[in-house]
C-alpha positions in Angstrom: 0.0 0.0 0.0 1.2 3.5 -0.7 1.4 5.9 1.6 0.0 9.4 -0.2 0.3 11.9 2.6 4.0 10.9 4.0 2.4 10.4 7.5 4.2 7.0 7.7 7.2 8.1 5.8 7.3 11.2 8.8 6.6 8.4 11.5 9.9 6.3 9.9 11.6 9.7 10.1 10.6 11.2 13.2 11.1 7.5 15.5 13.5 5.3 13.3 16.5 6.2 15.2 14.9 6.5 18.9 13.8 3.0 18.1 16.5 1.7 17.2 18.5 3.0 20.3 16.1 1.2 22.5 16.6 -1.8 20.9 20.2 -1.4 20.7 20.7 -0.9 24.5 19.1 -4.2 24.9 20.7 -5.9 22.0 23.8 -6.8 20.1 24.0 -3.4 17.1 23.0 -6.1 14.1 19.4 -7.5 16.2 18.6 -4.0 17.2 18.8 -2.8 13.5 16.3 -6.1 12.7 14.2 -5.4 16.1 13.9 -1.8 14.8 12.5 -2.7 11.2 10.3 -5.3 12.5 8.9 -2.9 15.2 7.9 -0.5 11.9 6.1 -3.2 10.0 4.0 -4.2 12.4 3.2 -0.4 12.6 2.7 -0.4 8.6 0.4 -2.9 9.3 -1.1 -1.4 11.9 -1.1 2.1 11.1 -5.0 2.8 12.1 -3.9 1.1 15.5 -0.8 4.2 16.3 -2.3 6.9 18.3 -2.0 10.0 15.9 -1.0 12.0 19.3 1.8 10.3 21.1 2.8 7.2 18.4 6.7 7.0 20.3 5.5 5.3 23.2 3.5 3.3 20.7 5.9 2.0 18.9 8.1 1.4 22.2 5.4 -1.1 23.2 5.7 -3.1 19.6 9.5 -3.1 20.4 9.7 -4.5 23.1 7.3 -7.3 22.0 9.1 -8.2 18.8 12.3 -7.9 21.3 10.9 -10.1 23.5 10.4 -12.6 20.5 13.1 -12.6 19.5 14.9 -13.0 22.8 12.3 -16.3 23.3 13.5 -17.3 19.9 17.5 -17.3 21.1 16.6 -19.0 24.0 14.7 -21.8 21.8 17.6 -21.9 19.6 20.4 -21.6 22.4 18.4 -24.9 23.9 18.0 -26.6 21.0 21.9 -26.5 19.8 23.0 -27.4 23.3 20.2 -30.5 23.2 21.6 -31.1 19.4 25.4 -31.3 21.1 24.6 -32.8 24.3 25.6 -30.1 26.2 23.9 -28.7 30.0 21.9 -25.4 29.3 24.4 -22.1 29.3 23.7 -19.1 31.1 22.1 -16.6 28.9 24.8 -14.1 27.6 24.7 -10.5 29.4 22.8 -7.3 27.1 25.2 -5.3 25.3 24.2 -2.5 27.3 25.5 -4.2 30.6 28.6 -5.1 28.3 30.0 -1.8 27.8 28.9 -0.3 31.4 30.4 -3.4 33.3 32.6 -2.6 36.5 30.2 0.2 37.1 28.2 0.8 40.1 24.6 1.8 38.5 25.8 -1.1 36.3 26.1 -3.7 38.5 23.4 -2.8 41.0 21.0 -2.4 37.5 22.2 -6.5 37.3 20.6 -6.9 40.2 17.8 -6.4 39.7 15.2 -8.7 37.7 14.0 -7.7 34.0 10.6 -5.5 35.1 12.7 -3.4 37.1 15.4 -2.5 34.6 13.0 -2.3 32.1 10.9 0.5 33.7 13.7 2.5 35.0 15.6 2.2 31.6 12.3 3.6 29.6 12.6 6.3 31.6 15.8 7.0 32.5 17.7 6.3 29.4 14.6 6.6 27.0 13.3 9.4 28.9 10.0 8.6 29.3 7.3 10.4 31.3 5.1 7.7 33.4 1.9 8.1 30.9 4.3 7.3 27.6 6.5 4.6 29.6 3.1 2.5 30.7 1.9 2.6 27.1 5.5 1.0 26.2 5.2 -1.7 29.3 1.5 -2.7 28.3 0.2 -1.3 31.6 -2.2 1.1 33.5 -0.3 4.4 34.2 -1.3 3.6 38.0 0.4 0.0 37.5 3.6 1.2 35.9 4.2 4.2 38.9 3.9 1.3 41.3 6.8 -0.6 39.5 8.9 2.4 39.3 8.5 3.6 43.0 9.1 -0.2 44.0 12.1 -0.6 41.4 13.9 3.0 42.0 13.8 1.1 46.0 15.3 -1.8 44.8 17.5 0.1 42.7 18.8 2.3 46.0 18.9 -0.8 48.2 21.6 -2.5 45.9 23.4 0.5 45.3 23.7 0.8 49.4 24.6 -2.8 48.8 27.5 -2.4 46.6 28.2 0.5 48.5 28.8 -1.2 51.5 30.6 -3.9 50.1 33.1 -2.0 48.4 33.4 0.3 52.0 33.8 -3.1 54.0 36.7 -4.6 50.6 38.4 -1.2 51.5 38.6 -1.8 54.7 40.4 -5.0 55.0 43.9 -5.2 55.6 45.8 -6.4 52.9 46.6 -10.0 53.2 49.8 -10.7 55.4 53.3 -12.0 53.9 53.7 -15.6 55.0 55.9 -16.0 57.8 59.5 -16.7 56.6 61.2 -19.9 59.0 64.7 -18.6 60.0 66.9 -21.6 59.5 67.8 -23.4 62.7 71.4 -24.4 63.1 
């Protein structure tokens, strides 16, 4: 179908890349790229569906369903190949996003916490989300999604203090001793 007035053509334009940076701080560069073009044909085929007023958060919500796929699709696959070779199930690989931040603090308390909780404070920390626009890209009530940002921005704090503390009590400790050299005995 064509598209006579643009409108989709100015969607592509106005979102393409916002997309695509959502899906690549979830994903390896090459998946997001797919995750990102597969999120804007289900919204070709859906066009009467996108709300004509706020079609970002819209199109967030497709993402992170076809993202979702296509992470149930590796985990298939990942299964399959390790059934196929005979070998015990791996631990599934860490995001990209996780990758490059590692050895941080907000990074390693982030891995902390379970999948709901980074994903609401990443749509709106990092997508920048207002709570209205990040429930329409979780699926949920606006009421449901403050709830899960209040209790994951706690969880969030609590394993900072965590790490915190850790690193305050690793700092503390002496350094291990020298072992204890046996002068020899005539």
């Amino acid at each position: 179908m064509p598209d006579p007035d643009g409108e989709f053509t100015r969607l592509w334009d106005t979102h393409y890349d916002d997309v695509l940076r959502y899906a690549a701080r979830r994903i390896d560069h090459e998946t997001a790229r797919d995750i990102a073009a597969e999120t804007f044909l289900v919204a070709w085929r859906r066009r009467g569906d996108i709300p004509p007023d706020r079609p970002f958060p819209w199109l967030l919500n497709v993402a992170r369903n076809v993202l979702a796929n296509e992470m149930r699709g590796r985990r298939r696959r990942t299964r399959l190949w390790d059934r196929l070779r005979g070998d015990r199930p791996r631990a599934p690989a860490a995001d990209v996003a996780s990758g490059l931040a590692e050895g941080g603090r907000v990074a390693a308390a982030l891995g902390r916490l379970s999948d709901r909780d980074r994903e609401v404070l990443q749509l709106v920390g990092w997508d920048g989300l207002d709570a209205r626009d990040a429930a329409v890209a979780a699926g949920c009530s606006v009421k449901t999604f403050s709830v899960r940002l209040h209790r994951a921005r706690r969880r969030l704090t609590a394993a900072l203090a965590e790490i915190d503390a850790r690193a305050e009590t690793d700092a503390g400790r002496p350094a291990p001793a020298a072992p204890l050299q046996r002068s020899p005995q005539a």
